[in-house]
N, C-alpha and C positions, 0 to 999 in steps of 0.2 A: 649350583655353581655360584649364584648370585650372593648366598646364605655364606659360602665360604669365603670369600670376597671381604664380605661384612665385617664377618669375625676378624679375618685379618688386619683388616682398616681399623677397626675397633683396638685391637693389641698394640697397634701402631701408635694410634690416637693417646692412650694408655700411657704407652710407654714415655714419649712427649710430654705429655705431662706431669708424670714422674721425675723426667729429669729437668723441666722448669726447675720444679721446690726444691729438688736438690740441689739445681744449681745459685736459687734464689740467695741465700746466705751471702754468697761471693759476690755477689754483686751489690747486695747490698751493702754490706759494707769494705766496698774495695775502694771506699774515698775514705775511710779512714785511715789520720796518723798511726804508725808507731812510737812505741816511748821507749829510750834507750834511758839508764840512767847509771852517773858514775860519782865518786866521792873516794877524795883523795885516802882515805883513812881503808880500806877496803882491803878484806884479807879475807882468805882461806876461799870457797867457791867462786868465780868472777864469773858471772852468764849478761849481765846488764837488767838483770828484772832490778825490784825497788828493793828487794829484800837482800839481791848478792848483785851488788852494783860491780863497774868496773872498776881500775882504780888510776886507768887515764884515761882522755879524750881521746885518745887517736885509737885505741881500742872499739871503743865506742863507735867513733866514724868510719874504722873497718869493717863492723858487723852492719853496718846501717846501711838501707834501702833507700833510694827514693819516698818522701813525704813520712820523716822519719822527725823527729823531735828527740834531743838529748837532753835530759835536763842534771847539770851539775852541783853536787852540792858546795860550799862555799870550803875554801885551802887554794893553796898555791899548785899550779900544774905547768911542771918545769920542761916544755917541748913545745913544741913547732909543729902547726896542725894546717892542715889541708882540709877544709871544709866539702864534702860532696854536693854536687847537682843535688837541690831539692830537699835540702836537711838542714834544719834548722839545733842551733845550740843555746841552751836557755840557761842560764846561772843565776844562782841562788842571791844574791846580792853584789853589786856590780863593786862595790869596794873589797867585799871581799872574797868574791870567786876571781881567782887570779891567771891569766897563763901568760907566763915569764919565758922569751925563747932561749931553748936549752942552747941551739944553734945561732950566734950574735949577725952572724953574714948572712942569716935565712929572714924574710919575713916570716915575725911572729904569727899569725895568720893571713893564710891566701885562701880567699872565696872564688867556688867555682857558680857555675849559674844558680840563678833560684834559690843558693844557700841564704843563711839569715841568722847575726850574730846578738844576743840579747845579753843584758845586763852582766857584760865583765869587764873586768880591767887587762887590757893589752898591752904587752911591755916588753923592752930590752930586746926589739931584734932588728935588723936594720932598717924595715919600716914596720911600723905594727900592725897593718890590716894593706895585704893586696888584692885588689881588684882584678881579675885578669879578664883582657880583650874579650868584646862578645857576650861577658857573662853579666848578669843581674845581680844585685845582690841589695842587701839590707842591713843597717848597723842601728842597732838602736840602743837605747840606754844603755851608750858602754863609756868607758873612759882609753885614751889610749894615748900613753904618755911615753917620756924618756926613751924613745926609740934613734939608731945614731943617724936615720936618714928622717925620711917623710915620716906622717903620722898616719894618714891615709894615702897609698898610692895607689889610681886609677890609673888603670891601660886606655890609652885609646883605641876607639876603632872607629864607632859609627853615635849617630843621634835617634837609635830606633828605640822605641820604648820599651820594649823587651829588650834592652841592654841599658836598664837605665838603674843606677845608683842612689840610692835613699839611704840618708844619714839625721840620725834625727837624734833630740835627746840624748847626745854623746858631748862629751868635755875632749877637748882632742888639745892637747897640751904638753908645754918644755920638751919637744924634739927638736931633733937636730938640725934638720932642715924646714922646709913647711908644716902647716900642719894638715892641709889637704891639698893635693896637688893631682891633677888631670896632664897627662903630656900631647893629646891628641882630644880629636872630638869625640865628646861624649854626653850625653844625658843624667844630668847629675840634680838632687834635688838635695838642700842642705836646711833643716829646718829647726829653730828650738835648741839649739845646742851651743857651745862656750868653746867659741876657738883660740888660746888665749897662752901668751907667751911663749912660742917657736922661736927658734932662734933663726928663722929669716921668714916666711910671707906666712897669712893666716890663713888664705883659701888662695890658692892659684889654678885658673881657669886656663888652656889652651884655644889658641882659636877656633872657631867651630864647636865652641860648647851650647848645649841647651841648659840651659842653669836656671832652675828655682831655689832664690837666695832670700830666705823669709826670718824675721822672727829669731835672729842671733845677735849674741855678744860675741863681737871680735876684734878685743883687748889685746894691748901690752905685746904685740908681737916684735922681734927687733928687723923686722923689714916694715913691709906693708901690710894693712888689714886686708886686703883681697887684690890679685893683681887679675886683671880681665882684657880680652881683647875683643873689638869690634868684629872686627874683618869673621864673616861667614857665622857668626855666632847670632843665639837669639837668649839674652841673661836679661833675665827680672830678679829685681833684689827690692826689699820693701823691710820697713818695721823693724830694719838690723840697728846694733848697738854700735858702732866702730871708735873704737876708746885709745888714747895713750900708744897709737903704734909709734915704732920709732921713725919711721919714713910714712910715707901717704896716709892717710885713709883708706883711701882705692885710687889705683894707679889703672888709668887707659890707655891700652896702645890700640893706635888705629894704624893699619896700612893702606887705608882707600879705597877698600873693597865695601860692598853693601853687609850690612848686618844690624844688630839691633841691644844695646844695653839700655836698661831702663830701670833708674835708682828714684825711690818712694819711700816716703816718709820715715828717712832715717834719722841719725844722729853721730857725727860726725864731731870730734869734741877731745881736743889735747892733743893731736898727731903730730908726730916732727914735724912734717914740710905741710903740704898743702888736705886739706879735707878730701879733695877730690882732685888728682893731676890727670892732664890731657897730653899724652905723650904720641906725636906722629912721629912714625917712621919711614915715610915714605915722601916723594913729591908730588902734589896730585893738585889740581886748579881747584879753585874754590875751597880749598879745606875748610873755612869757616864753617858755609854753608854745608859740607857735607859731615863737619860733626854737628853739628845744631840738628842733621837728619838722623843721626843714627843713635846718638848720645841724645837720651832725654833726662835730665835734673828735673821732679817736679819742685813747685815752690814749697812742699809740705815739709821737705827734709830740713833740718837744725845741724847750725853750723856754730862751733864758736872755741876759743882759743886752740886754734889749730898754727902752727908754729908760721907759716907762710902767708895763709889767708884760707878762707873758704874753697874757691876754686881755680885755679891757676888758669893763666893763657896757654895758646896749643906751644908746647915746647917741642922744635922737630931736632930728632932725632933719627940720621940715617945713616 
């Protein structure tokens, strides 16, 4: 009895095993990418290998799974693309892998979570890159120009870091409206990049942003180089360039509430009106003292022919 028992246990044992190594393969590599690959010139088979590529992105972005990498090769790609959860799109050189929106009323690209946009050029749709509510996303070495609204429009929602926005390495320029604009709180990091003649503000923050504002040029816009607000926000900006805008530098609005902007070692140099304006909107006792709390200038930052002066007195506005 005991004998047949054994055997049993034994086959069991056996068989367990068996389907570890078998199933060993999958696991091993089930944290690997996939590679989608497309190129505008592309005829006769379309499947996405490297050899019979697609011959658009949104092809591409239908066939693709989660942790999927598309890499495109460089032409113009004339449509409106919808980025999925956890897929990333990669172009062949950022001048000239192109995608032109076929749709002018459509954002030229909208990122959903965890997507991630590399080296292209975005254009011609009513904003060139949507961020929508909730989602993460990533832009990096791209250029995103002549669009007839924003150049980047972020959703608001929340300040959680899993919903937070990095833009780095990108030229975001000559649109119609800003060139990065937040309408609600959000988690936004802007680093290394050229935001630089929009035809109204170069980075506009909404209340309640978390903002890392490091290491940019932000030139020549015909508003202001960055419009920010106090109230419920926490914005570090350091090491920025702010050139030739045609109104402020960087315009503050405060409404009274606690929060936190803190500008370092910048350069502030030719703006229409003031290097840095101080704008309340509200009535609240002691204003002095509670911008001198929440607004920190260190002494490092460089100021000089700015059309009004360095930094203006609190101008209320209510």
């Amino acid at each position: 009895m005991f004998k047949n028992v054994n055997n049993k246990t034994g086959i069991i044992i056996f068989g367990a095993v068996v389907a570890i190594f078998v199933a060993l393969p999958i696991f091993a590599f089930s944290g690997r990418h996939a590679d989608l690959y497309v190129n505008a010139k592309a005829n006769g088979t379309e499947n996405g290998s490297k050899e019979h590529p697609y011959e658009t992105i949104s092809q591409a972005i239908h066939k693709a799974k989660g942790n999927t990498e598309i890499h495109v090769s460089n032409g113009e790609y004339k449509e409106n693309i919808t980025i999925k959860k956890d897929v990333k799109i990669l172009g062949e050189d950022k001048k000239k892998t192109i995608i032109k929106a076929k749709k002018d009323k459509w954002a030229t690209v909208t990122m959903k979570d965890g997507s991630e946009i590399n080296d292209f050029t975005i254009k011609n749709g009513e904003v060139g890159i949507l961020v929508e509510s909730h989602d993460s996303a990533k832009i990096i070495n791209c250029i995103v120009k002549n669009n007839d609204q924003d150049g980047i429009f972020i959703e608001g929602s929340d300040i959680k870091k899993s919903h937070q926005v990095i833009i780095s390495k990108t030229e975001v320029k000559e649109n119609n409206w800003s060139g990065i604009f937040s309408n609600g709180p959000r988690r936004v990091v802007v680093t290394e990049s050229d935001i630089l003649n929009n035809k109204k503000d170069g980075i506009d923050l909404a209340r309640g942003a978390s903002a890392w504002i490091a290491g940019n040029s932000i030139n020549e816009n015909k508003g202001s180089g960055l419009k920010l607000t106090v109230d419920a926000s926490d914005i570090w900006t350091k090491n920025n360039s702010v050139r030739r805008n045609s109104r402020e530098g960087m315009e503050v609005s405060f409404f009274g509430g606690s929060g936190r902007v803190d500008v370092s070692k910048s350069k502030f140099v030719g703006n229409g009106f003031y290097g840095i304006a101080k704008i309340q909107r509200a009535s609240f006792g002691n204003s002095v003292g509670s911008w001198n709390k929440y607004l920190t200038i260190d002494g490092k930052n460089e100021f000089w022919d700015n059309g009004k002066g360095s930094i203006s007195n609190i101008f209320h506005i209510i």
